[in-house]
N, C-alpha and C positions, 0 to 999 in steps of 0.2 A: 504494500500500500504506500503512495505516496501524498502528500499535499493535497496535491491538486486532485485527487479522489476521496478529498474528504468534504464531505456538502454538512455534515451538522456535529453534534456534541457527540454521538456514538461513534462516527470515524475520528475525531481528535481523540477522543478517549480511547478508543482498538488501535491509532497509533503509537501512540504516547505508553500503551502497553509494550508494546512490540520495542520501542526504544529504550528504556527506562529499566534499571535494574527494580528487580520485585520490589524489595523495601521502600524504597521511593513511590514508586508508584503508587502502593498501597498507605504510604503516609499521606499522598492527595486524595486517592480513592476513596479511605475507608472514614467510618463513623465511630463512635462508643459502642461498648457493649454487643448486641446481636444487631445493631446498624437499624432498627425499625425506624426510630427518627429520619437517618435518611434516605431511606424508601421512601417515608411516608409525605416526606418534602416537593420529591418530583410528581409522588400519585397523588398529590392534593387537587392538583391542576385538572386531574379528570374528571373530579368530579362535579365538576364546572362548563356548562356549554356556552358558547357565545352565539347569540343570536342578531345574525349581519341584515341591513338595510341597506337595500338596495336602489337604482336610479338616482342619486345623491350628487355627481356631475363632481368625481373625485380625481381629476386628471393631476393636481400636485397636493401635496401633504406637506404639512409642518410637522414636523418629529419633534419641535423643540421644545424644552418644558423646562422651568426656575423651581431651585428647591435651594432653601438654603441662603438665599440669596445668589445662586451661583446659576449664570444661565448656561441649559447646555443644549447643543444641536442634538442630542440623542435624549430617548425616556431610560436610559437603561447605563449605568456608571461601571466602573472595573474598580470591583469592592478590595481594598486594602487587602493582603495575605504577606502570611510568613514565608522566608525562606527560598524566597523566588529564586536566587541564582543556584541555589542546590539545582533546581530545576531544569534550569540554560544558564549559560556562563552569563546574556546577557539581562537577564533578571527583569528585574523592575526598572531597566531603559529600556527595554523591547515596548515593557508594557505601558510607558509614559507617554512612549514616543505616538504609539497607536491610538492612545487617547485622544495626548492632542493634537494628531491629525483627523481625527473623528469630531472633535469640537465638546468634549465629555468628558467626568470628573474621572480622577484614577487615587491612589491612594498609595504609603509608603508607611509599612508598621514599625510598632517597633521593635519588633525582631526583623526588619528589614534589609537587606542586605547590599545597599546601596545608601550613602550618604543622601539625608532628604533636600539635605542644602543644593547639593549640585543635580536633581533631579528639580526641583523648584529652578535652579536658575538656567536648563537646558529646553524645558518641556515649557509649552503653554498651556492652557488648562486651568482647571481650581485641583488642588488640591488638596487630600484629604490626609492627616496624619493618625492613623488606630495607633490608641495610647493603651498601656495595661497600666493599674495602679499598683504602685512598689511600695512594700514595707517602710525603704528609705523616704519621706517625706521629702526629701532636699534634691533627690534626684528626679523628684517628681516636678517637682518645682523650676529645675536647670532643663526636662529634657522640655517643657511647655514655651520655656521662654526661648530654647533654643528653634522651636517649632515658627513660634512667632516671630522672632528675627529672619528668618530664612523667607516669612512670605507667605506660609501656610493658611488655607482662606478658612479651612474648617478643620474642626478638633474635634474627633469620635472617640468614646471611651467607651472600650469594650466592657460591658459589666456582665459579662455572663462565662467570665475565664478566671474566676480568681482561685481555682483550680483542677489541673488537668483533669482534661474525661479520660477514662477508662478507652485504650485504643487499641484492642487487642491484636490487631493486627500486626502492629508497632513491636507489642512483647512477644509476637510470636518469634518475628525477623531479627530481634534486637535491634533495630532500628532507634538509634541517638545520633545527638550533633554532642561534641564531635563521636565519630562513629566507634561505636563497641559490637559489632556485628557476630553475630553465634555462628554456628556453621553453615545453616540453613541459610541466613543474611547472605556470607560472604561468596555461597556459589551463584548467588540470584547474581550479586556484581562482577563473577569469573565470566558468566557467557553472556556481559554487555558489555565487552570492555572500552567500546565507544565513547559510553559514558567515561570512563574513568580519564581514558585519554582528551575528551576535552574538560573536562574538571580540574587535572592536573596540570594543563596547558595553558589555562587563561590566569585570570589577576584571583589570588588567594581571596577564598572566601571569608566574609568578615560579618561581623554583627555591628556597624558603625555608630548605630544611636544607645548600641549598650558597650562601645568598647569600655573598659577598666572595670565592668561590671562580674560580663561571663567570659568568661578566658578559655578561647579556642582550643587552647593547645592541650585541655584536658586539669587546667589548674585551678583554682577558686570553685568554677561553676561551669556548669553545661549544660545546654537547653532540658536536657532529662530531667534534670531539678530544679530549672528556672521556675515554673510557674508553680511546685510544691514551696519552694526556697525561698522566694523573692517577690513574689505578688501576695500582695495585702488581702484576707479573706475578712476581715472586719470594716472592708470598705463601707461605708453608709451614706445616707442620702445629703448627711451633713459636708462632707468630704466633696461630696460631690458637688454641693452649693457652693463652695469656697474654692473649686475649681472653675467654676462657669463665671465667678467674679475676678477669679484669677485671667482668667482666656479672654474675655470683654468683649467673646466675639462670637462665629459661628461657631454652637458647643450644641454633639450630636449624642444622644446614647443609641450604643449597639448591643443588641439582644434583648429590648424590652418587649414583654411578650401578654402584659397584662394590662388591663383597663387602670387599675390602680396604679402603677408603678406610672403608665404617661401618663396621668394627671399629674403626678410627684414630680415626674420632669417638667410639666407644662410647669408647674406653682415654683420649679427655681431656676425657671428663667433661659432652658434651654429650648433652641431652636428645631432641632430634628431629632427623632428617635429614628432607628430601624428597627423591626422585629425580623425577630434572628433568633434561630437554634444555633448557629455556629454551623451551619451544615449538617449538623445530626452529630457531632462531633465531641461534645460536651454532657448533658443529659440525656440519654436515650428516653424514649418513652413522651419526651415534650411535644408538646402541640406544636404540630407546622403551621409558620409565618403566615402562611396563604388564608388558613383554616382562619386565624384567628386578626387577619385584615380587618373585615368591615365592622367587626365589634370596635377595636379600637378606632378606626375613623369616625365612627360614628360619636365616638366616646371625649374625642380632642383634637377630630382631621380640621376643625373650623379656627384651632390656637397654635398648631406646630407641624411644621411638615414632616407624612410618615412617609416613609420609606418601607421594603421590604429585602431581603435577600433570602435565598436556599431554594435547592431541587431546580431554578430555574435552568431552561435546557431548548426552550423553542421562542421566539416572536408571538404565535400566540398565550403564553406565560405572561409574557410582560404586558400584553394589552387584557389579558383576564385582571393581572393585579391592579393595573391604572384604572378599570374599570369600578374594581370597587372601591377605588379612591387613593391608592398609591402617588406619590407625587413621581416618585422614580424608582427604579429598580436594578440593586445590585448581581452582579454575576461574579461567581470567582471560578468553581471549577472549570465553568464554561468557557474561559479565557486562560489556566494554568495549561490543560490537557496540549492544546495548543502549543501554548510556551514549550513546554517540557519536549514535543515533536518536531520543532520547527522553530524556536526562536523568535524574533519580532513576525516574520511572514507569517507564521503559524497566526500570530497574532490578531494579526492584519485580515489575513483570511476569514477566521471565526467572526471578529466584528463586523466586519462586510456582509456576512451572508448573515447575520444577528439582524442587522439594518434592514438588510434588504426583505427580510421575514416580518420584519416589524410596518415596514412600508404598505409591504404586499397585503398584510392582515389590515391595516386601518383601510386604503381602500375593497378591502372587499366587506369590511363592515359597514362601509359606506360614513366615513369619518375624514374629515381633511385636516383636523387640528387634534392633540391632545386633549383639549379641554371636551370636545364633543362626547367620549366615551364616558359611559356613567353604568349602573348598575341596570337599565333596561336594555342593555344588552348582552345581559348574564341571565341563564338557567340554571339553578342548582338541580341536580339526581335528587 
């Protein structure tokens, strides 16, 4: 299989197999526990029909929609992730660059593996910085300000990671950064040695927004025990207040999945939520994002822009969520699978036919704008 035979998210993904030592793969592939989260994230989407309007005189379409205050030529953003360059050497440049030539928000975590400084000052776009909250108060404090000097238009604080899911996958392979691989691991990476050879051949993998933090080389700390070791599980809503006065600016929460919890964010003052399992990643067994959309719009879409990510995988996804009130809509695996097969083109490619799915769906729903889609053009089973 190459490229240019890959038309949606199941050939990037059957690529990006074929490339990819097993561990890896399976650290973007898999979920927590027995994975039903995320299953249940892509099959939420079915059980949802869209009911299209027809003779409507749909010859051009506006794709473009504001959240955030951030305007973007696309309804659909390239949601923040860890560990991009494990993936392709060129990481989170492939994926910035793609953004903004798509005219669309993209994101740099902080376990990210590119300087966000020099992605902000290469790439156009808004971008997004996914922040974890750290035990250390002072580095919370330096990595915010350092976000803010650099340019960064919005600040997402992941609050549904304050520690690791259960990834069984992960402990089957031994699968860590840096890597401790069992047996099983290290034959998955004997017969890819493609991989290996461009991993060893480009610019040394690094964690730049936590350098002196976790020490690569196996010293202080390694991603295995970052988010046991180093992420704050007493974080609270107070913490969070005196961040969004800290940031002064666009401040998003990511993983809020309940009516009570975005009123809590509407009442201290921050601007976007997304609802988010994490992919299915974290707690197994949670409600998918999709499922639990119109409740929360309905609950606080009139005070604070929501957002959605998870399972998304087609064009008509993204116009089922907008429909019942999404302002925009994140993707990650649907952009990693890509990455990891091909690099920025993989990249490039996946958005393009993203777009062009998303185009395709509003005129045949007979829609020329964003704003026209609404919930009378949704059946639920």
């Amino acid at each position: 299989m190459r490229l240019s035979d890959c038309y949606n998210f199941h050939d990037f993904r059957a690529l990006a197999k074929r490339r990819l030592p097993g561990p890896i793969f399976d650290y973007i592939d898999g979920g927590a526990d027995d994975e039903a989260t995320l299953r249940r994230n892509s099959a939420s989407f079915e059980d949802c029909d869209l009911l299209p309007g027809v003779l409507r005189g749909v010859e051009t379409v506006d794709l473009s929609v504001t959240v955030m205050g951030q305007r973007l030529a696309l309804p659909f953003y390239l949601s923040p992730t860890a560990l991009q360059r494990l993936f392709h050497h060129r990481g989170e440049h492939a994926v910035a660059s793609v953004a903004a030539k798509h005219g669309t928000m993209f994101g740099v975590s902080s376990l990210g593996t590119v300087d966000l400084e020099h992605v902000r000052q290469q790439y156009s776009g808004p971008q997004v910085y996914q922040f974890y909250f750290h035990k250390d108060r002072g580095l919370n404090r330096a990595m915010m300000e350092r976000a803010k000097k650099a340019g960064v238009e919005v600040m997402m604080l992941t609050v549904d990671s304050i520690t690791g899911g259960n990834r069984e996958r992960d402990r089957r392979t031994g699968f860590s950064i840096p890597f401790k691989l069992n047996l099983a691991g290290m034959l998955q990476f004997a017969i890819k040695p493609m991989w290996a050879l461009n991993y060893l051949t480009h610019e040394q993998f690094r964690l730049p927004q936590l350098e002196g933090h976790v020490q690569m080389e196996g010293g202080a700390m390694s991603i295995s025990r970052y988010f046991t070791d180093m992420l704050d599980p007493s974080l609270d809503w107070d913490d969070v207040a005196e961040m969004v006065k800290l940031w002064s600016g666009q401040f998003c929460l990511k993983g809020i999945m309940s009516v009570a919890d975005a009123k809590r964010a509407v009442d201290i003052g921050c601007t976007g939520i997304v609802l988010s399992n994490h992919g299915g990643r974290q707690l197994d067994g949670s409600r998918a994002a999709f499922d639990q959309l119109a409740e929360i719009v309905d609950a606080v879409g009139d005070k604070i822009d929501v957002m959605m990510d998870g399972g998304v995988q087609r064009g008509t996804h993204i116009l089922k969520a907008l429909s019942l009130g999404a302002k925009a809509v994140g993707v990650g695996r649907y952009y990693l699978f890509p990455l990891a097969a091909a690099g920025e083109a993989g990249v490039e490619r996946a958005v393009d036919l993203l777009k062009i799915e998303v185009e395709r769906g509003m005129k045949l729903m007979g829609c020329t704008s964003i704003d026209q889609l609404s919930r009378e053009n949704l059946r639920f089973r």
